[in-house]
DRENDO-1510 file (C-alpha; in Angstrom, 1 decimal, always signed):
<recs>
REC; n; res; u; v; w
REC; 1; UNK; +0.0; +0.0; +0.0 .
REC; 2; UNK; +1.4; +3.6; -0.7 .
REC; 3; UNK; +2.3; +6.2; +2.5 .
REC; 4; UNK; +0.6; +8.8; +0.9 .
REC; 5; UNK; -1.3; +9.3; +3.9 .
REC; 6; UNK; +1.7; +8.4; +6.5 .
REC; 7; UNK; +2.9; +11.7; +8.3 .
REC; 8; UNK; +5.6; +13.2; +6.4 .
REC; 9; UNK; +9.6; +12.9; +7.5 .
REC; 10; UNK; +11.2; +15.9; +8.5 .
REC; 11; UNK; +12.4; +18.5; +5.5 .
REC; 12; UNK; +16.0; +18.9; +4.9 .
REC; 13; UNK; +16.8; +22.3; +5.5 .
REC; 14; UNK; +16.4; +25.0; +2.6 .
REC; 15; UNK; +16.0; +28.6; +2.1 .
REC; 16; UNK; +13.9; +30.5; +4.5 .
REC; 17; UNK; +10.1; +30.9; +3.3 .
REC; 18; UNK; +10.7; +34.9; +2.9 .
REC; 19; UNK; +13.6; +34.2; +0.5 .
REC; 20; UNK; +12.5; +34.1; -3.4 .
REC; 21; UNK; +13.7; +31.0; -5.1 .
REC; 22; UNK; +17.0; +32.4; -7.6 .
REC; 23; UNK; +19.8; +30.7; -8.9 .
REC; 24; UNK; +22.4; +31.6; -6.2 .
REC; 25; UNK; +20.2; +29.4; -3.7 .
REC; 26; UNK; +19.5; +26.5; -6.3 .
REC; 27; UNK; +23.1; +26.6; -7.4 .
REC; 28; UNK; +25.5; +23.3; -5.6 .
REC; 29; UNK; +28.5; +22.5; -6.5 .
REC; 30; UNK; +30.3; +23.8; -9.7 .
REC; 31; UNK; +29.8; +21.6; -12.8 .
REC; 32; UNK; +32.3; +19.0; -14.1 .
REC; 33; UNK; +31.1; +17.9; -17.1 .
REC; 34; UNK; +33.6; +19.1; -20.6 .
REC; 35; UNK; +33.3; +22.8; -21.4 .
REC; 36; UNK; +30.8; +22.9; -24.6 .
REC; 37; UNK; +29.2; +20.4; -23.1 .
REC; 38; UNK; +25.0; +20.7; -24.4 .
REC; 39; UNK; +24.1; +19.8; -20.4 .
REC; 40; UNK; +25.5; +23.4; -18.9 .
REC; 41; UNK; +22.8; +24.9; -21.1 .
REC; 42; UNK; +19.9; +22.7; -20.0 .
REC; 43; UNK; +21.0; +23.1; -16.3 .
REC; 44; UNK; +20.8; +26.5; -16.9 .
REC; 45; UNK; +17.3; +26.4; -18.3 .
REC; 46; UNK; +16.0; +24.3; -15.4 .
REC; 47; UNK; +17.1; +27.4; -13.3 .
REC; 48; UNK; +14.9; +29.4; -15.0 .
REC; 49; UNK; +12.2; +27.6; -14.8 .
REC; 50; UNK; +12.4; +27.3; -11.1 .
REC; 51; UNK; +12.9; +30.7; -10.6 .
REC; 52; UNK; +9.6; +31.6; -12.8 .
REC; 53; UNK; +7.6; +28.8; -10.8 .
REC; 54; UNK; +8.9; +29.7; -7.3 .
REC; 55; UNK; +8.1; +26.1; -6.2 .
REC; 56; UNK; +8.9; +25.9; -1.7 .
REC; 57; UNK; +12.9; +25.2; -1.7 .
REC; 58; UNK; +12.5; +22.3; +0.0 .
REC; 59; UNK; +9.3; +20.8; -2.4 .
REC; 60; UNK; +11.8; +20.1; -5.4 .
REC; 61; UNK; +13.7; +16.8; -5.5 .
REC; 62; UNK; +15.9; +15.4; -8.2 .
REC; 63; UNK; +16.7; +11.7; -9.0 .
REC; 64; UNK; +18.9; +10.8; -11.5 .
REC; 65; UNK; +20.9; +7.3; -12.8 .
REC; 66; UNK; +24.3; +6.9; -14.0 .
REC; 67; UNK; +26.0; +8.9; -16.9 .
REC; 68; UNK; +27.1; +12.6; -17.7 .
REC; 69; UNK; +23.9; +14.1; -17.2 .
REC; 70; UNK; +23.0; +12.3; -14.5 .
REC; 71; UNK; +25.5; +14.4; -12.0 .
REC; 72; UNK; +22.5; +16.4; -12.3 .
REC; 73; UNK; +21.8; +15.5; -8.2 .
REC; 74; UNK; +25.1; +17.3; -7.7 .
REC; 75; UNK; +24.6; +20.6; -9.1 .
REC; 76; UNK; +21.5; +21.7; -7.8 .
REC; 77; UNK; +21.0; +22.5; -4.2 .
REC; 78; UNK; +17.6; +20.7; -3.5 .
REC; 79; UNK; +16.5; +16.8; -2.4 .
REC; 80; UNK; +18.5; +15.0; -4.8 .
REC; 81; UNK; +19.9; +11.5; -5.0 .
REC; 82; UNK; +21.7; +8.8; -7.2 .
REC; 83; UNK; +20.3; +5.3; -8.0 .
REC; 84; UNK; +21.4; +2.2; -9.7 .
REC; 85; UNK; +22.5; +2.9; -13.7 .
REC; 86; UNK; +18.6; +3.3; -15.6 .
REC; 87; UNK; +17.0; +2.5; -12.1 .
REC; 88; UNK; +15.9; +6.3; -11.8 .
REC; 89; UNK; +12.3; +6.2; -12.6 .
REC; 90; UNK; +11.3; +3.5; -10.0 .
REC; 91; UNK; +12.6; +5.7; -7.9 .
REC; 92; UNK; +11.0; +8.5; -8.8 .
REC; 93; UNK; +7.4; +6.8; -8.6 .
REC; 94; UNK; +8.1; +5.4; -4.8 .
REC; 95; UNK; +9.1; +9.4; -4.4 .
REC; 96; UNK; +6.3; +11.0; -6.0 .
REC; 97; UNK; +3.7; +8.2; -4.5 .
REC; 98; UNK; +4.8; +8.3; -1.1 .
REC; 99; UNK; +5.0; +12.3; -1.2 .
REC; 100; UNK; +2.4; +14.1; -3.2 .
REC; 101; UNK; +3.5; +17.6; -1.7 .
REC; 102; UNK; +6.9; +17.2; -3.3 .
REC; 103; UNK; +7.6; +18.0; -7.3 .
REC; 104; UNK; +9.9; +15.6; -8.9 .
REC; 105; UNK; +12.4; +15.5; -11.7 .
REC; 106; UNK; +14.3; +12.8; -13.7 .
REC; 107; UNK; +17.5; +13.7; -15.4 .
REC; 108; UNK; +19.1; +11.4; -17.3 .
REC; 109; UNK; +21.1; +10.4; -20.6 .
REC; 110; UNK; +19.8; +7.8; -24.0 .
REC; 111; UNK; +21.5; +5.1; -22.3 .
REC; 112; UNK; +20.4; +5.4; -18.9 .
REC; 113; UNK; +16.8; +6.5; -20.5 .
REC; 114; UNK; +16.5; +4.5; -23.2 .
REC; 115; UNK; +18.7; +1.2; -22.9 .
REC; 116; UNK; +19.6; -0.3; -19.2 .
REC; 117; UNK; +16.4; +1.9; -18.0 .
REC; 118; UNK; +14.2; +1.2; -21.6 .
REC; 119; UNK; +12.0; -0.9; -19.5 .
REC; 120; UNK; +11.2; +1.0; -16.8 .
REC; 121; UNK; +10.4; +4.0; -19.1 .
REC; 122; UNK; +8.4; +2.4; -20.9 .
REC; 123; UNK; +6.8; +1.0; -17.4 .
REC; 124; UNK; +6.2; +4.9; -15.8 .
REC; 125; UNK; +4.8; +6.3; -18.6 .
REC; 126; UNK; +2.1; +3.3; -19.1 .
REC; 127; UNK; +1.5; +4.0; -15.0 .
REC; 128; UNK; +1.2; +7.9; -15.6 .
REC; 129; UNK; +3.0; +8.7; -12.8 .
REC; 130; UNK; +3.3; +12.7; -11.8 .
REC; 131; UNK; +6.8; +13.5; -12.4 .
REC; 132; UNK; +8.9; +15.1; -15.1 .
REC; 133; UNK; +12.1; +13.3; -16.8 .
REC; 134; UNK; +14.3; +15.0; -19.2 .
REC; 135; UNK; +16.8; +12.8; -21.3 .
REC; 136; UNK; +19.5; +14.4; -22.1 .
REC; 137; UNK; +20.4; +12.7; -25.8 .
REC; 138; UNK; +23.8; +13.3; -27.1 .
REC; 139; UNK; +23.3; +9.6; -29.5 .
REC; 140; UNK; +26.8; +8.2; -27.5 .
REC; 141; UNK; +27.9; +7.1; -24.2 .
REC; 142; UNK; +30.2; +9.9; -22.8 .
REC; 143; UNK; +31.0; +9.2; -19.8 .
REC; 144; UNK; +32.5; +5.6; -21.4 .
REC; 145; UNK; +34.7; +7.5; -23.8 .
REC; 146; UNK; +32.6; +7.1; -26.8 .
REC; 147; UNK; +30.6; +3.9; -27.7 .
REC; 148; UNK; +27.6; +3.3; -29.9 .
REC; 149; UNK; +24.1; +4.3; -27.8 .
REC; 150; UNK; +20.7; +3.1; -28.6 .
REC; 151; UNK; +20.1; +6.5; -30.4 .
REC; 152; UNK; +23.5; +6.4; -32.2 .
REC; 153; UNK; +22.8; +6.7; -36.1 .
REC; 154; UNK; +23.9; +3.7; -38.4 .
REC; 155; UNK; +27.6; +4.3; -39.6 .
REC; 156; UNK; +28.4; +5.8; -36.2 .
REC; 157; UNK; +32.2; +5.0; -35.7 .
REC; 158; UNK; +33.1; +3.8; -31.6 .
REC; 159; UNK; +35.5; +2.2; -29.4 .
REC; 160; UNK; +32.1; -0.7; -29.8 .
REC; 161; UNK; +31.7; -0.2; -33.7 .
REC; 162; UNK; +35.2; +0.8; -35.4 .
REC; 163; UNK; +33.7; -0.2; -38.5 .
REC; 164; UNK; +30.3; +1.9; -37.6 .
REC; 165; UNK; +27.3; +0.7; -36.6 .
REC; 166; UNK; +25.1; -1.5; -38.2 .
REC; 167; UNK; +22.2; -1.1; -35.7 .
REC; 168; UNK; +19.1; +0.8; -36.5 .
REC; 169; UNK; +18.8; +3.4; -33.6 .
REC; 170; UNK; +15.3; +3.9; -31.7 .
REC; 171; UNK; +13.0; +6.8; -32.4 .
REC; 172; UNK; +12.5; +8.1; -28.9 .
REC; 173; UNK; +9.2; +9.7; -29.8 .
REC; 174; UNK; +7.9; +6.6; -31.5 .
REC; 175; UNK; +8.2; +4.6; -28.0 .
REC; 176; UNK; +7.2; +7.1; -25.9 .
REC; 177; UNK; +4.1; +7.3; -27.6 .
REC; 178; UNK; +3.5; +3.5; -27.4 .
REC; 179; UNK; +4.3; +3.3; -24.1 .
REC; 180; UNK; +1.4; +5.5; -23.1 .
REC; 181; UNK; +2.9; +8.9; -22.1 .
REC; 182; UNK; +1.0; +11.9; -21.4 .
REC; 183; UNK; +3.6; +14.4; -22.3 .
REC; 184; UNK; +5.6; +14.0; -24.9 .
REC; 185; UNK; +8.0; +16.7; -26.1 .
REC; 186; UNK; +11.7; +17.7; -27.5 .
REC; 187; UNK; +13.8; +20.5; -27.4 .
REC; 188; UNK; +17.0; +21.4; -28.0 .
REC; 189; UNK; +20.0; +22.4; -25.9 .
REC; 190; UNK; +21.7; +24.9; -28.2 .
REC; 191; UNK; +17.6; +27.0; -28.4 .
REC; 192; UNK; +17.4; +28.3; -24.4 .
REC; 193; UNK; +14.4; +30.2; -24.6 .
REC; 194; UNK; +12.5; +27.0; -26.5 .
REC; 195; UNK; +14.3; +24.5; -24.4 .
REC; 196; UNK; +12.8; +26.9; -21.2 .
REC; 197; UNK; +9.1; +27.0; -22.6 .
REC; 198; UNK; +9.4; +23.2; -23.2 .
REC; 199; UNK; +10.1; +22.8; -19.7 .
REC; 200; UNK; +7.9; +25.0; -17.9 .
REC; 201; UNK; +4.8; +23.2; -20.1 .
REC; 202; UNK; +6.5; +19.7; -19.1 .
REC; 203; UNK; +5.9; +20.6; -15.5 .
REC; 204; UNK; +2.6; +22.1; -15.3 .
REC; 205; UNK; +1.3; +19.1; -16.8 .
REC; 206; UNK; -0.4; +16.6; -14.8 .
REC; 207; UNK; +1.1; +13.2; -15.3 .
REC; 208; UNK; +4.1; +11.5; -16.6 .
REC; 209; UNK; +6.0; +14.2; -19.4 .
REC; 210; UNK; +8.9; +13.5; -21.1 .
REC; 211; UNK; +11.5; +15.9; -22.6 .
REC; 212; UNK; +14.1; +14.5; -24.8 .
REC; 213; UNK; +16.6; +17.0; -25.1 .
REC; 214; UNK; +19.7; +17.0; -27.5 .
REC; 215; UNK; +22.3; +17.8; -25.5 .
REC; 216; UNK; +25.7; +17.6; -28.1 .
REC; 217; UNK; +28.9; +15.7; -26.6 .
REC; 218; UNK; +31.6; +17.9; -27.9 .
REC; 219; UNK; +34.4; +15.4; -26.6 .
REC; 220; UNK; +32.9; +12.5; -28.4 .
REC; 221; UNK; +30.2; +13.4; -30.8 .
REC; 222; UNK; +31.2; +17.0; -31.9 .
REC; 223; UNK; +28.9; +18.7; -34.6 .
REC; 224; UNK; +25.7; +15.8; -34.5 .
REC; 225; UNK; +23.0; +17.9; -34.3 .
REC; 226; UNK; +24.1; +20.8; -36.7 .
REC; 227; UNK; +21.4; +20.2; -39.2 .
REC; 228; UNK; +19.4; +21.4; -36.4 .
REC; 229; UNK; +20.9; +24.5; -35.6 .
REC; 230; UNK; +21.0; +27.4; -37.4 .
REC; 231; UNK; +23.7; +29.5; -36.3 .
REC; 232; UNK; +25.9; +26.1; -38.0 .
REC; 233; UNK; +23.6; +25.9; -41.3 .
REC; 234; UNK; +20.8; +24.0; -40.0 .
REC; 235; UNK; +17.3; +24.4; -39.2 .
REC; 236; UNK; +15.4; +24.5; -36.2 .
REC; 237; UNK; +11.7; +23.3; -37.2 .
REC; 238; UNK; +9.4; +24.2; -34.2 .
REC; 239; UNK; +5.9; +22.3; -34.8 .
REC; 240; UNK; +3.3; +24.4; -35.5 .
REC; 241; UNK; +0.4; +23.7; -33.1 .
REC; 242; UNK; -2.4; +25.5; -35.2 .
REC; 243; UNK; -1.8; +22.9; -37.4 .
REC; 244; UNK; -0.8; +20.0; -35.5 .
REC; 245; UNK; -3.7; +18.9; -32.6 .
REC; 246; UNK; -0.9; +17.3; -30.0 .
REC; 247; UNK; -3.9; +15.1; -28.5 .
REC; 248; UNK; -3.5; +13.0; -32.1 .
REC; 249; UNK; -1.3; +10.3; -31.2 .
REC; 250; UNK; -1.8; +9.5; -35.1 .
REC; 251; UNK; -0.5; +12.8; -35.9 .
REC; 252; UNK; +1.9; +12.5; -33.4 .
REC; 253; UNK; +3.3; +8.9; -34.6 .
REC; 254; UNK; +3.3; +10.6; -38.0 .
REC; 255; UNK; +5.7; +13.1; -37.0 .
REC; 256; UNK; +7.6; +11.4; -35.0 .
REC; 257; UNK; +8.9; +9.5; -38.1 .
REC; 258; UNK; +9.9; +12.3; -40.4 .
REC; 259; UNK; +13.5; +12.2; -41.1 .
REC; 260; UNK; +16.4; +13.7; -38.7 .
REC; 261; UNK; +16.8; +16.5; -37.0 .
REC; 262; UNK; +12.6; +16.2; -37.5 .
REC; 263; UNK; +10.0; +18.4; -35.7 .
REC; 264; UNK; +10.9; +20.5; -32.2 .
REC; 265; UNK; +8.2; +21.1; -29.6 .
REC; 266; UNK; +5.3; +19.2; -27.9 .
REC; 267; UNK; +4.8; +15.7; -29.7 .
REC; 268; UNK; +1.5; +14.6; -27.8 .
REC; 269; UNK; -0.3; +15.7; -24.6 .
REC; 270; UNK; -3.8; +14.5; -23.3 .
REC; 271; UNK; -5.1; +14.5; -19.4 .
REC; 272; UNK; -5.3; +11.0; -18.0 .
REC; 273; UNK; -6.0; +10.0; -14.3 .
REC; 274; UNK; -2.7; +9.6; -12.8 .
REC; 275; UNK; -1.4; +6.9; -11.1 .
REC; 276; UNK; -0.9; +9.2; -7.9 .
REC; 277; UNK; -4.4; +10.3; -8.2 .
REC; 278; UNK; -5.8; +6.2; -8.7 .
REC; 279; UNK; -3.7; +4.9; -5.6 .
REC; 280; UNK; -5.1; +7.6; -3.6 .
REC; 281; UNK; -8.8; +7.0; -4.2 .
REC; 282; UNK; -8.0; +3.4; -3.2 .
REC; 283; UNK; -6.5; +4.5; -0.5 .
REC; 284; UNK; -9.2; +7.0; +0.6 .
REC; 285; UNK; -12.0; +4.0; +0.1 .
REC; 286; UNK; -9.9; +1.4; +2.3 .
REC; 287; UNK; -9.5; +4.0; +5.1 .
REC; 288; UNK; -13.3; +4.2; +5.0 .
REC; 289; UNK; -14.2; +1.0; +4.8 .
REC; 290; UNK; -11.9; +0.8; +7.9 .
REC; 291; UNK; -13.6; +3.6; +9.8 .
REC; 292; UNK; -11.1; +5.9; +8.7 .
REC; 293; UNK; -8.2; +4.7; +10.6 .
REC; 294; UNK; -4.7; +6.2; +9.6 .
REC; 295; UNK; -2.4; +4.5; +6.7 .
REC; 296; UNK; -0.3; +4.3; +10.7 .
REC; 297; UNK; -2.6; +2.3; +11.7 .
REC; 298; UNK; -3.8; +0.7; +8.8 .
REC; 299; UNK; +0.1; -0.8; +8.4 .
REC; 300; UNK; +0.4; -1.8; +12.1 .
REC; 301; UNK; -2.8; -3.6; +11.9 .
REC; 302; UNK; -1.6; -5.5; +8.8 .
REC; 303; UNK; +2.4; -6.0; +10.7 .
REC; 304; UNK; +0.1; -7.8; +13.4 .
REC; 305; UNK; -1.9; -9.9; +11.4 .
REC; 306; UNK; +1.3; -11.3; +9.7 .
REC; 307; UNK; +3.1; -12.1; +13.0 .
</recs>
């Protein structure tokens, strides 16, 4: 049974109430990850958003895996913790379950996203679970020293594939959307101000959402997403939401599978009861059926029975 209900453990401590939420007081420790890296940019947007939404100090909590991006924990100066490599998300749903006053985000990379934690992505999103991930795609493993990622294209040279790859890489968008999603989006880490919308939308929606966000690995991977940005030649192609209705997973699907760099912006989002929301009507009904006796004493009743 979920502690929703169970009293609440003590907050670490945080910024005093009075003080407005900035960047100074979110700020941690100094990043490490290579200069150029894509992820300084996306850090930097996810202090803008926080400073716009003002969310209580000590109501924010990060989880992340194991890779580049996933020092994410580090840098910010909220609740934040590791877990085992692509073991984020289950995690994150014992977080946001047990704590429904808390706001939770997921960083992570395409490996710890989309291979060793493929399943339990695929898992939250079906389960709609309130909490935000961003992916942080850069199509290699970095912190390894470059090898071939599930989102690597074919003919991608690595220490795994000296010859290049011969594996067809996955279309993030296309399994999101299968796996049930509620919020399905993609941005870019070179566009701030689109990369900052993208977010803010991502975490006023109810439910699970999804950012991928290309994130380039200038160590390993330099220049793989300049057809996508225009101050290198490319072109930034925002979907057009007169145009596109993002509640047609159809049209979604259909745009998902145009060729790369593809579509930027919001993919797919619909309203769907959230798992949060489910567990705690069944909770509520237990408790009366019970005569409204505490999840306390609900579990202590159960610890005895089992004796």
């Amino acid at each position: 049974m979920s502690t929703a209900t169970l009293e609440a453990p003590a907050a670490a401590p945080a910024a005093p109430a009075s003080d407005k939420l900035t960047k100074k007081i979110l700020t941690a420790d100094h990043p490490t990850w290579c200069p150029g890296c894509g992820d300084f940019a996306v850090l930097a947007a996810f202090y803008k958003v926080l400073e716009k939404l003002q969310y209580p100090h000590e109501k924010i909590v990060c989880v992340a895996g194991i890779g580049c991006s996933s020092r994410f924990p580090y840098f910010m100066n909220t609740h934040g913790i590791h877990f085992i490599h692509g073991r984020a998300l289950p995690l994150a749903t014992g977080i946001s379950l047990s704590r429904p006053d808390v706001h939770v985000f997921v960083f992570g990379g395409d490996g710890d996203g989309f291979s060793i934690g493929g399943n339990h992505l695929n898992h939250a999103a079906r389960k709609n679970v309130k909490l935000t991930y961003v992916i942080m795609d850069n199509y290699v493993y970095g912190l390894t020293k470059k090898q071939t990622s599930p989102t690597s294209p074919q003919g991608f040279k690595s220490k795994t594939d000296p010859t290049g790859s011969i594996d067809r890489p996955i279309n993030p968008m296309k399994q999101l959307l299968a796996s049930g999603a509620t919020f399905i989006a993609r941005t870019h880490a070179a566009q701030v101000k689109h990369m900052v919308d993208t977010f803010e939308r991502a975490i006023l929606h109810d439910g699970f959402s999804v950012v991928e966000c290309l994130s380039e690995c200038v160590m390993f991977y330099e220049g793989s997403f300049d057809d996508s940005t225009p101050r290198k030649g490319g072109v930034y192609d925002i979907i057009d939401e007169t145009q596109h209705d993002v509640k047609d997973d159809v049209a979604a699907y259909k745009l998902a599978d145009l060729p790369s760099p593809g579509k930027f912006g919001v993919f797919y989002q619909v309203e769907r009861p959230t798992k949060n929301a489910l567990e705690q009507k069944w909770i509520d009904a237990t408790q009366s059926k019970l005569g409204g006796l505490s999840g306390k004493d609900i579990l202590r009743k159960r610890i005895e029975v089992m004796r």
